[in-house]
N, C-alpha and C positions, 0 to 999 in steps of 0.2 A: 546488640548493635548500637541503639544509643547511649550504650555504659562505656565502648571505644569509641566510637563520635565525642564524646565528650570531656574522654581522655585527650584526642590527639588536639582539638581547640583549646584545652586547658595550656597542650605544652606549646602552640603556635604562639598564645600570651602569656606566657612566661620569659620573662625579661631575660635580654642574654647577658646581664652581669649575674643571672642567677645558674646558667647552665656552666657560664666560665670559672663560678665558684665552686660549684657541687664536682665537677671536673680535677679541680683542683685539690677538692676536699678527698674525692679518690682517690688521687696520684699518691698525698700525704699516707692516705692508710694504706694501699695498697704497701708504698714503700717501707713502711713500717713492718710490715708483717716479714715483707722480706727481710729486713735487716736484721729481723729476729730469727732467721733461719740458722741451724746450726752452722751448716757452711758460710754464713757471714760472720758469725762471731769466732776469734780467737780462741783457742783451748785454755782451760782457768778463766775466761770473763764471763760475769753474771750479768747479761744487758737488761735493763728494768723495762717495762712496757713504755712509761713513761720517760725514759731516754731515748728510745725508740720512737716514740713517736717525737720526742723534740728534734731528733736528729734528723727525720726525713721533713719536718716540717720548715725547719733549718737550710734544708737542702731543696725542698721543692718551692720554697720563701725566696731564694736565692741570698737567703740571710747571712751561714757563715756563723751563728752562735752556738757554741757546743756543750754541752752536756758530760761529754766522754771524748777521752781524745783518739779520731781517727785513724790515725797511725797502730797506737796500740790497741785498739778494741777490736778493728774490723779486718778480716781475712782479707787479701785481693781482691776475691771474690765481691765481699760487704764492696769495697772501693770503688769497684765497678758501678755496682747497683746506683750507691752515692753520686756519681760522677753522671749516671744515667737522669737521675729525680735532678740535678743541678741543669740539666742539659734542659729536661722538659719543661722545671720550671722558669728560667731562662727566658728560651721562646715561646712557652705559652703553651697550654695545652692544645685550642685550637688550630697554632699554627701549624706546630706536628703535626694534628690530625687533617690538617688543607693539604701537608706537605706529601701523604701518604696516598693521597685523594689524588693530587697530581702524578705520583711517582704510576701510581694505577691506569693510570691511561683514562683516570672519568673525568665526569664533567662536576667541576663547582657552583654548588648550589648556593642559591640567593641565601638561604639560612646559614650556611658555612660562611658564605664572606660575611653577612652581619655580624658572627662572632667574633671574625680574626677583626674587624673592621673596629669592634668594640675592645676587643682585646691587645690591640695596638694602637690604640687611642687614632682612629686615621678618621679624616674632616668628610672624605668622599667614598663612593664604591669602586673608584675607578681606580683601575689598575692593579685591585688586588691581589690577583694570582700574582699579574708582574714581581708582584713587590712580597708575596710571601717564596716567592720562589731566589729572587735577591736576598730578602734574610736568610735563606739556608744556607747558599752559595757561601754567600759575604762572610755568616757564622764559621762553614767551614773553614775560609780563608784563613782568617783571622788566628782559628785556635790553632791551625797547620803551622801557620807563620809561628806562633806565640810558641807551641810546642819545638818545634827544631833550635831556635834561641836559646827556650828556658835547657835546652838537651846539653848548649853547650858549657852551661854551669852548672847543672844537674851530674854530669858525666863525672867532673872532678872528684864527687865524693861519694858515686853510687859504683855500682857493677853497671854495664849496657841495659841488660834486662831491665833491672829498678830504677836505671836514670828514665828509660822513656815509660817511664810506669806513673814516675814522678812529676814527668814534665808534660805529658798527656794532661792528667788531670789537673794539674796546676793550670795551663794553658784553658781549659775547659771553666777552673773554676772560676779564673782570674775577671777572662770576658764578658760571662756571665755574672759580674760581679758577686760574687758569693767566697768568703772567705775562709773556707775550706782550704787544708792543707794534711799532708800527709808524712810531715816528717817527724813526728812523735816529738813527745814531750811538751805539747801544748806549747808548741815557744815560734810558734807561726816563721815567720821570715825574718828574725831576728838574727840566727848566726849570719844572715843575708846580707848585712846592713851597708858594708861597703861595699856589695857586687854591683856596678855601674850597669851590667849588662838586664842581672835579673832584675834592676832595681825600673831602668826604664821601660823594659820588656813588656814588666806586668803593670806597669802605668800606662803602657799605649793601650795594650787588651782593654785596661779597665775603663779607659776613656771614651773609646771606640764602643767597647759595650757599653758603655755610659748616656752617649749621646743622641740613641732613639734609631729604629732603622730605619724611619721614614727620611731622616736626617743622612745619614749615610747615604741611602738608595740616590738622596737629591744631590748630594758632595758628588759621588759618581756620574748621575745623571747631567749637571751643569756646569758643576767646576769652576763659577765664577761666582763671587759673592755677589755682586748687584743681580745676578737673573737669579738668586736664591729668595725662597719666598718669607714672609714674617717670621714664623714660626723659626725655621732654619736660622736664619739669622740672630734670634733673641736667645737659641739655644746653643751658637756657637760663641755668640760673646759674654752671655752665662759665664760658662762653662770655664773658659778664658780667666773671664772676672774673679771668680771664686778659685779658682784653682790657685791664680796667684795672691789671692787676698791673703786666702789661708793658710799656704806656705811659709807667707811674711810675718802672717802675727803667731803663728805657732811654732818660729823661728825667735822670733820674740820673746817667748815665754819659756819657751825649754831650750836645757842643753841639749841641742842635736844639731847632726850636718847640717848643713843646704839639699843635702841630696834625701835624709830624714825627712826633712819639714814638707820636702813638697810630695814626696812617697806619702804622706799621713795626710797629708791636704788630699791629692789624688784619691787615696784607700777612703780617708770619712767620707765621700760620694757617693757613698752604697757597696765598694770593697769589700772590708773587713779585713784583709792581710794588716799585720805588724812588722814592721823591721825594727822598732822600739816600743820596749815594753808598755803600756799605758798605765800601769799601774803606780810607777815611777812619775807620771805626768802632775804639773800643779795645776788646782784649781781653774786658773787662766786656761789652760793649754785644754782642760777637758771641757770646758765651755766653748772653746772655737770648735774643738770635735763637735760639739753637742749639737751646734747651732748649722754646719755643715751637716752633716746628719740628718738632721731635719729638714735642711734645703733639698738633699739628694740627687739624683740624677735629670733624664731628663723623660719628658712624657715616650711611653712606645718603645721604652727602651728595657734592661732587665734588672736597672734598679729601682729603687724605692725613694721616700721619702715626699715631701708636698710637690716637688718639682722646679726647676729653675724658670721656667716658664712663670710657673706659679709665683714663684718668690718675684721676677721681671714685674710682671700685671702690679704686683701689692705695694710695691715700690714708684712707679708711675704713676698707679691709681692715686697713691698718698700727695705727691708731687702735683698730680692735676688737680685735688680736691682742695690744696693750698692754696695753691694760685690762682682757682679758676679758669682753668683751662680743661681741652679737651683732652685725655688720659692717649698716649700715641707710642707709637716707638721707631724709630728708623721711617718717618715722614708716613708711616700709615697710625687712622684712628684704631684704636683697640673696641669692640663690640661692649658694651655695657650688660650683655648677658654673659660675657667674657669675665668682666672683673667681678660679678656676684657669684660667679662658681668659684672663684680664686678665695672670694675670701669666704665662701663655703667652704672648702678644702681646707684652706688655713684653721679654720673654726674647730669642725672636726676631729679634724689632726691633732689638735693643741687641747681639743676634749678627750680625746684616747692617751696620750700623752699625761697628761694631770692625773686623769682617774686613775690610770694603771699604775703610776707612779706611785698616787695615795695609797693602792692597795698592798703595792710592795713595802712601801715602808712600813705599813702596818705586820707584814709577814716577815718582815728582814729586818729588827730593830739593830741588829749587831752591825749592819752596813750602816753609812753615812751616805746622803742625801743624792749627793751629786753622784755616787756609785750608782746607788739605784734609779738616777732621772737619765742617765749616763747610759744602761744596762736597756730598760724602755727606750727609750730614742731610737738605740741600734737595733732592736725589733721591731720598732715601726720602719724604721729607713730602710731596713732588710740589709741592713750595714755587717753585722756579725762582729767589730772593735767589744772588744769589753776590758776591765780594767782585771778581771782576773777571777770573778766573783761567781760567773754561770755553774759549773760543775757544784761547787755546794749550797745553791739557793734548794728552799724546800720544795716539795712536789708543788702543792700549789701556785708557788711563784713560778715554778716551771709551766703552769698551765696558764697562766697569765701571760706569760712571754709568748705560748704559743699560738696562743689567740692575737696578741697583738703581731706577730711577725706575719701571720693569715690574712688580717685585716691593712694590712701594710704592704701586700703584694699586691692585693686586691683594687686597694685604694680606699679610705674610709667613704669617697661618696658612693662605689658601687654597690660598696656593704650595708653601706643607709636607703638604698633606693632597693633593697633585695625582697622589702615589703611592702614596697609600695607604688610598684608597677603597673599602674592601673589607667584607663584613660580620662580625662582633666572632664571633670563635670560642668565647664562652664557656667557654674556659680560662682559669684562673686559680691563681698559685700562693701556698704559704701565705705571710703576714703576720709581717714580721722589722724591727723597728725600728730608725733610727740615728741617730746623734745630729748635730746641724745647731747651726749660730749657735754 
């Protein structure tokens, strides 16, 4: 009796960034195992354990970086599967499981909202059904609308069958930011390059799934910018901000369209679609990827990366610390417990980033620097862009990417706090100043 007495208090204090990992750490292997099934693989493909598990990792990361190329390796069936780990990872394990909670006719328990609450970064408890029940909805919308678009330039080159085969999961992968794709040849949405239609198509998905649902639910809820609250706002003019920055300067630097540069500004956000090779890219041009990338999407939403929030705070905070002024944004003060998570975050982030980076370079001497800072970045940002290099890096660097694309969904502070969830002893010692800068 007190051997489960002691079980079931252990799991009450057990942190829910630790159950939304272990959660997620299943989906990964679960998916893997599937993908290993004969009916997922191709007749003549040998799938290795360790492609298999980069692939669903890949896929439940909403990453986008591949291993093997989907089109050719994975039966229908595999494609399915794929599209399933994209969907879940996406929304989140817990939301699904709130979603399934509700579809049940029960009732949602105080621990259920603490983990979607946790798992979609939300400030309060309130309205959480509301609002996991709008992400489903809204999800569905989005990929319905995305899917009959992408159908109608899909159609041109497929049979009916394989067009909504293609434009289902395109549509699925696109929102969910994860740049999966399934027209073989590893050559992503390149023959795509001048389709206006799939070109903006999968930039509205990507944006919309970019932007947070909390952010949506409130776009729908108010509809006016002024009764939109901080957060909303910082993440719509983000958003805005970077998209065009990065268009301009990576317009700048490479030969490609206008309709190119802001496709690959939109896609480095935590995408990963191509409609121009990256490989082909200069220097300059994979640096603005690099640095987009790392900024990524937005909090609550289903990409990666430190967040545009995050990057807002680090930027004001720097501006207020000049000047002497109080750190603000759109006439409100920003919390000062606000900007030391921000540049925890940034810290972090910029410590997984270097290490991995070091490790790869020590395992990939035959790549050059920025390939492999290039290759890490878009595992952390769950971005999935590569310059061409995934399929033949060695297993171990394969197990380093998969780590960091885990730690990159998750968020490095959840992964940092996954030990040390305990309650604050209120000790403290005295106050000794040192000099910095």
């Amino acid at each position: 009796m007190n051997h489960f007495s002691n079980m079931n208090m252990n799991q009450k204090r057990m942190a829910p960034g630790r159950f939304i990992a272990i959660g997620f750490a299943a989906v990964i292997f679960l998916g893997a195992l599937l993908l290993m099934l004969p009916i997922s693989v191709n007749k003549g493909i040998d799938l290795s354990v360790i492609d298999a598990f980069f692939t669903s990792t890949s896929a439940v990361c909403v990453t986008g970086l591949i291993s093997v190329d989907s089109a050719d390796t994975f039966t229908v069936f595999g494609r399915i599967i794929l599209a399933c780990l994209i969907q879940i990872g996406g929304l989140g394990v817990t939301s699904i499981g709130v979603g399934f909670i509700i579809l049940a006719g029960k009732k949602v328990g105080m621990r259920e909202r603490l983990l979607v609450k946790e798992s979609i970064n939300l400030q309060t408890f309130k309205g959480i059904v509301s609002i996991v029940q709008a992400v489903l909805l809204s999800t569905l919308f989005f990929e319905l609308v995305g899917m009959i678009l992408s159908f109608f330039v899909f159609v041109q080159d497929y049979s009916i069958p394989a067009a909504i085969g293609i434009s289902a999961f395109h549509s699925v992968a696109a929102f969910n930011n994860s740049g999966f794709d399934i027209l073989g040849g590893l050559r992503s949405l390149v023959p795509y390059q001048s389709d206006v239609l799939l070109n903006l198509t999968t930039c509205a998905l990507i944006i919309f799934g970019g932007l947070g649902f909390f952010v949506t639910h409130e776009i729908v809820q108010k509809r006016s910018f002024r009764k939109f609250s901080l957060h909303t706002k910082v993440v719509l003019f983000m958003t805005a901000t970077l998209l065009i920055v990065g268009a301009l300067l990576i317009k700048a630097t490479e030969n490609i369209t206008w309709l190119g540069a802001f496709f690959t500004s939109t896609s480095a956000r935590t995408a990963g679609f191509a409609t121009f090779p990256l490989g082909n890219f200069t220097n300059a041009g994979l640096f603005v990827v690099i640095i987009l990338m790392f900024i990524g999407a937005s909090p609550g939403s289903t990409g990666g990366g430190i967040k545009t929030t995050t990057f807002f705070v680090l930027i004001h905070a720097a501006i207020a610390a000049s000047t002497n002024k109080n750190c603000s944004g759109f006439r409100r003060t920003i919390p000062k417990d606000i900007i030391t998570k921000a540049f925890i975050i940034t810290g972090l982030a910029a410590s997984v980033v270097f290490l991995n980076t070091y490790l790869l370079c020590i395992l990939e001497p035959n790549y050059n620097f920025i390939q492999l800072l290039f290759e890490i970045v878009s595992g952390f940002g769950t971005v999935g862009l590569s310059t061409g290099i995934t399929p033949d890096l060695h297993v171990f660097s394969k197990i380093i990417l998969i780590i960091t694309m885990f730690i990159g969904r998750l968020g490095p502070l959840t992964i940092a706090s996954l030990w040390v969830f305990r309650p604050t002893t209120g000790v403290s010692f005295a106050e000794e100043s040192i000099t910095i800068g």
